[in-house]
N, C-alpha and C positions, 0 to 999 in steps of 0.2 A: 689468362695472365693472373689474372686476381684469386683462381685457384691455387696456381701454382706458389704463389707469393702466401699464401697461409697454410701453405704443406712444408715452405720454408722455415715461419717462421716458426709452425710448430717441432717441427725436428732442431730447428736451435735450441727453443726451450727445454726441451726432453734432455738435449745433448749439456746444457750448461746446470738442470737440476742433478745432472747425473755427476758433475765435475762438483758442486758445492762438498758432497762429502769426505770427496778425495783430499780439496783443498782444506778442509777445516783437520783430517787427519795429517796432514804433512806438517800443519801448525802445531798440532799438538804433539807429535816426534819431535819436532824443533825445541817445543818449553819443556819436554822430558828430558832432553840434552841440555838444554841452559837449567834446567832443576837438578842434573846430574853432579854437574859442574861444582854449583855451589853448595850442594850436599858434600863434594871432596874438603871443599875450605872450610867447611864446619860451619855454613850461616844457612843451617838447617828451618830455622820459619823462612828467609826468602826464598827457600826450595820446596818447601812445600805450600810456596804462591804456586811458584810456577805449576806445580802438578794438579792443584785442582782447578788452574786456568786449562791447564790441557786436558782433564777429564769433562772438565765445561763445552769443551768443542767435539773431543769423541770420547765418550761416558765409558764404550767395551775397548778403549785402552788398557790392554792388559797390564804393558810395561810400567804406564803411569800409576795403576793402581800398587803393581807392587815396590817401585820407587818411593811412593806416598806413603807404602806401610814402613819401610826399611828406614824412612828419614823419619818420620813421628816415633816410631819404636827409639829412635839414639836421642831424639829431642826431648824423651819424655812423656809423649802423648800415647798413653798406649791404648786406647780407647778407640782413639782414630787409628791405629796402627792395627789391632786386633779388627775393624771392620775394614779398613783397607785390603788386608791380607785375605779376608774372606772373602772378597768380590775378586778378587787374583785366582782364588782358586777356583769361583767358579767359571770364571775362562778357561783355565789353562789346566785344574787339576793335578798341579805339581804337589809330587806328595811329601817333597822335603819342607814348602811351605806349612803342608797340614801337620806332618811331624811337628814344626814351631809351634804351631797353633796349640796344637793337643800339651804341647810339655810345659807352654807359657800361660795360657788361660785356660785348664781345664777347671781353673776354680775363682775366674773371673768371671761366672755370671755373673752372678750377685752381686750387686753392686753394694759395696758396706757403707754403713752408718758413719758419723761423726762422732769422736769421742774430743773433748778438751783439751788440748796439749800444754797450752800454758795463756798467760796474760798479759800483757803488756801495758803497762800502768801510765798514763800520763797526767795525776795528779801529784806525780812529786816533786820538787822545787829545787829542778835543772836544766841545764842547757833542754834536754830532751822534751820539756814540759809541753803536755798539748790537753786541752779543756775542751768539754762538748766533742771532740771529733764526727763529721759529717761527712767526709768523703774518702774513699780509699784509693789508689793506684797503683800499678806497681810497673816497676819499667824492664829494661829487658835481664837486667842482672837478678830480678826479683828480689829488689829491693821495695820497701813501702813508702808512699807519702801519702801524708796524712794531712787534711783538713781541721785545724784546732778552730773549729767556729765561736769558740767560749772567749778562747784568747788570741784571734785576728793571726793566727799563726799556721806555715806550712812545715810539717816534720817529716824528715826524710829516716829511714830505721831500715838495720839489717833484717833479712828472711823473720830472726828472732829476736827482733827488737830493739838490738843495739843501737844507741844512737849515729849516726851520721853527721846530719846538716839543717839547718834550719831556715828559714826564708820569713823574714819579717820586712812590712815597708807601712810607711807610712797612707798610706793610700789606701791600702785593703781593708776591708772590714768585712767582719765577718762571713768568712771565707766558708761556701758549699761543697759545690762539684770540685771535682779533679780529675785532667786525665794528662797522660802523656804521650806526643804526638812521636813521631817514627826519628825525627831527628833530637829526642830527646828533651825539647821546650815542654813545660809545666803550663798546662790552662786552667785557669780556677773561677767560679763563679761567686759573686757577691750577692747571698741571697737577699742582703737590707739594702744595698749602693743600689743594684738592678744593673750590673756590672760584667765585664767578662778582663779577664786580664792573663796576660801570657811573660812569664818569666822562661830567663836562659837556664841554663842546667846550674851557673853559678847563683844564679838567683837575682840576676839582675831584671826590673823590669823592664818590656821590648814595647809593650802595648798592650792600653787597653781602649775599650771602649763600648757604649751601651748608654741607658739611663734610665729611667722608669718612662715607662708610654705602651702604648700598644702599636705605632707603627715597624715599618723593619730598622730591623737594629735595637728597635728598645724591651724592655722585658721588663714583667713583673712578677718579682722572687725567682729567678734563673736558680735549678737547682743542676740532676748532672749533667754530664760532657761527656763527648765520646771524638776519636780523631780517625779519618779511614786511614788508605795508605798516601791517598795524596795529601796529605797532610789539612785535610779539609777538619773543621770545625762545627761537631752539631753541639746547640744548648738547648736542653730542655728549657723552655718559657712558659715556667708552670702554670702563674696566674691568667695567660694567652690563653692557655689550654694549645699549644702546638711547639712547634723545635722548629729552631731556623740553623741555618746551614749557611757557614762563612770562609772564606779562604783562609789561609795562616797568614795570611795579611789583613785579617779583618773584615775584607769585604763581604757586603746580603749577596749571598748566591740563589736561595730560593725559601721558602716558608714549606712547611711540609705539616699538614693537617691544619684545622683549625677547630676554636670552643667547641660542644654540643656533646648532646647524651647519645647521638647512633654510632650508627659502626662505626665511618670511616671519620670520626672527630674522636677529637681528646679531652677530657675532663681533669683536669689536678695530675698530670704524669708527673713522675717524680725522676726516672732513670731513663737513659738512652743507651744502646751497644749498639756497635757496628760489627756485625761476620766476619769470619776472615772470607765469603760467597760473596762480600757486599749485602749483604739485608741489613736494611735499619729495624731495629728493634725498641719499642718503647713499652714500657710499665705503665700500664693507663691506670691509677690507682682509681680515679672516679670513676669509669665505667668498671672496675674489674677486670682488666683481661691487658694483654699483649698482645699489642699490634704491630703488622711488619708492615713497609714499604719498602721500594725501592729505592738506589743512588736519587732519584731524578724527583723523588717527593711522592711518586704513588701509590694508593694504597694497596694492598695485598691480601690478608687477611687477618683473621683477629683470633688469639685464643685466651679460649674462659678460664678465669683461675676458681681456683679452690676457695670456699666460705673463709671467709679470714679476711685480715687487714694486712694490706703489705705494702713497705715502701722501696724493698729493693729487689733486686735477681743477676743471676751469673749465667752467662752460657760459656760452655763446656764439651767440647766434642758433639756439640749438635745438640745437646740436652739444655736444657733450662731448668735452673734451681733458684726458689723462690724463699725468702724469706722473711719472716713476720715470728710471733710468736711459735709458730711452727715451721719449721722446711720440708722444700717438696720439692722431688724432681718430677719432672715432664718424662713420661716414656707414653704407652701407648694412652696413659691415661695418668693423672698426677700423681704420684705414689710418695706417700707420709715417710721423711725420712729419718726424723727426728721431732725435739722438743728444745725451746730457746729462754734462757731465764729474762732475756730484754725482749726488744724490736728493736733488730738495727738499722742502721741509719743507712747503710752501705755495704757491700759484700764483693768481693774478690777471691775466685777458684785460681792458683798458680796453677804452670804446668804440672806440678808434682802431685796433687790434688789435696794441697794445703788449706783450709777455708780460714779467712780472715773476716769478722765481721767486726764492725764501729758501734760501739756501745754507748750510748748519751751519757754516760757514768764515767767518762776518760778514762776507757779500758779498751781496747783491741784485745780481742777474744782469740785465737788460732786453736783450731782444730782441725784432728789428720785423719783418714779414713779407718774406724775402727780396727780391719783384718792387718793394720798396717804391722805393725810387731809381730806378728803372727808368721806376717810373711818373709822378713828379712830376716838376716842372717850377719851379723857383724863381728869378726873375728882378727885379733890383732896379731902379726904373723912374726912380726920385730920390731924392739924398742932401741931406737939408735940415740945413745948420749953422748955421742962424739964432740958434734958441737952445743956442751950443753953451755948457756942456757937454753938455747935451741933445743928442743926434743921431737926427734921423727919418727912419725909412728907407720909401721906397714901395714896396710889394713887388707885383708879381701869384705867383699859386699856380694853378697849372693839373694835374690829373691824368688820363691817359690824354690829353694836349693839350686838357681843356677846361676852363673855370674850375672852381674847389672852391668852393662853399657854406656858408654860416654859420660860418666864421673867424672867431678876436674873439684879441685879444693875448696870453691866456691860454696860447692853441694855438703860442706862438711862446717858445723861450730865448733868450738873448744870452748867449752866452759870451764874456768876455774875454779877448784872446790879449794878455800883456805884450813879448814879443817886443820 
């Protein structure tokens, strides 16, 4: 009997390890179809959740991969779109994919340099005014808020600068971090209060809370902020040396690292990012290096940075760009991308691969990927003064000479030249 009963139970086990793969690919068909969906209605990041939750469960998803590349290629990301489409093709070998591939990026290795586009000044004496700037964000229109730590101020500015909206309260002081949670609320950190504070999109405040100390809840010099999709809350807790982790209600959920010079502690971090994989990501400035963990606080691994001083970084299709006097992106080894007249404070890659850095001198820097000009093609097809003062312009957009995808007026400034 008691042979029998373990010849049982091993043919169950065989029979239920053999069924876990089936079940996690039926899952993943499933979030390829709810990612299909809302790839039609145009809410292209929450479709390319759902695909890399389904390639999370089965990786040789053909389908997902090439879903993944076809909705980052219209959102903009074409970085993730160009290695999505490669991993499609090596499944399937469709050669109308590799035709895209060869006519879109046969001269996207390289990744280009940064050239200066323009500045955006916030020492002149208006609405838009913002001093010291410390923190950048940008929400889902890619628009900017800005942290005026100099003058206790949050500045809200188009792609290129134009003013918006302002958020002043009597309460904040000198305002750090900044990020924006998925329902659009503004969290900012007080690096001198030892503070955290969350404003509505109108700029009303909803809640804060924090104080100087070292147990949970309290901080000393809270610099950034980062928010996942649950709209959870990490703040770097510099002088702790660790990030604590809150609900959008405020609530201590967990502490993640603590003080010390080894691996898995934090010394002086200055920044936090959260993946769209879920990895927490910290700037450990005192040890040198970035370290991941997991949602749940543990650690993962660590990577060495380049000689230099650095207080911020961007991740970007999977790369990390670091910057300090110099920028560096992460590929198989750090690779020097450039040269910086500051150290900024803060740095923001958009989808587009616009680079915004926070300059102590209240200047926002924007810089665009050198080959950018090079590449596009802007050609204006009719000039309609029907209803003028209104004037419509018909444009085609072509890059690498082929049409550009998913433009909407947003993607476009008009500047007026008085001349």
């Amino acid at each position: 009997m008691r042979k029998l009963f373990l010849l049982i139970f091993i043919s169950a086990s065989l029979l239920y390890s053999k069924e876990i793969p089936q079940v996690r690919k039926i899952r993943a068909e499933s979030l390829v179809k709810e990612g299909f969906s809302l790839y039609t209605e145009g809410r292209y990041k929450d479709a390319l959740i759902c695909y890399k939750k389904a390639l999370s469960l089965s990786p040789t998803l053909a389908l997902a991969w090439y879903w993944q590349g076809q909705t980052a290629f219209k959102y903009g990301l074409m970085d993730t779109a160009h290695l999505s489409f490669k991993k499609y093709i090596g499944f399937t070998g469709d050669p109308s994919i590799l035709h895209k591939l060869r006519v879109y990026w046969e001269d996207r290795e390289k990744e280009p340099d940064f050239t200066n586009l323009l500045e955006i000044k916030g020492d002149i004496k208006d609405v838009g005014r913002f001093i010291a700037p410390a923190g950048i964000a940008i929400d889902r229109s890619d628009n900017l808020y800005i942290t005026g730590f100099g003058n206790n101020t949050l500045v809200k500015l188009s792609p290129f600068g134009k003013f918006l909206s302002k958020i002043t309260h009597k309460e904040l002081k000198s305002p750090f971090g900044i990020a924006i949670d998925k329902k659009g609320n503004i969290w900012v950190s007080s690096i001198t209060q030892h503070k955290i504070f969350k404003f509505s999109k109108k700029g009303d405040l909803l809640l804060k809370f924090g104080g100087k100390g070292k147990g949970k809840s309290q901080f000393l010099g809270p610099k950034g902020i980062a928010t996942d999709e649950l709209c959870n809350i990490y703040v770097v807790d510099s002088g702790n040396g660790r990030i604590q982790k809150f609900t959008e209600g405020g609530k201590f959920l967990l502490e993640i690292a603590s003080i010390g010079r080894t691996e898995e502690k934090l010394f002086s971090p200055s920044q936090v990012l959260i993946s769209e994989d879920d990895g927490v990501f910290v700037l450990d400035c005192g040890n040198k290096a970035i370290k991941s963990f997991d949602l749940s606080g543990n650690y993962l691994k660590k990577i060495a940075l380049p000689e230099g001083e650095y207080q911020s970084f961007c991740l970007k299709d999977s790369s990390f760009y670091l910057f300090g006097k110099k920028i560096y992106k992460k590929e198989a080894d750090w690779r020097k991308m450039g040269e910086c007249s500051m150290e900024p404070t803060a740095a923001f890659l958009n989808r587009y691969g616009l680079l915004y850095l926070t300059d102590p001198d209240s200047v926002i820097s924007v810089f665009g990927p050198n080959d950018l000009k090079d590449r596009m093609d802007i050609q204006m097809m009719k000039l309609d003064l029907t209803h003028y003062p209104i004037v419509l312009c018909h444009l085609t957009f072509k890059c690498n000479g082929k049409d550009v995808m998913g433009l909407s007026p947003s993607d476009f400034v008009v500047i007026e030249d008085n001349r």
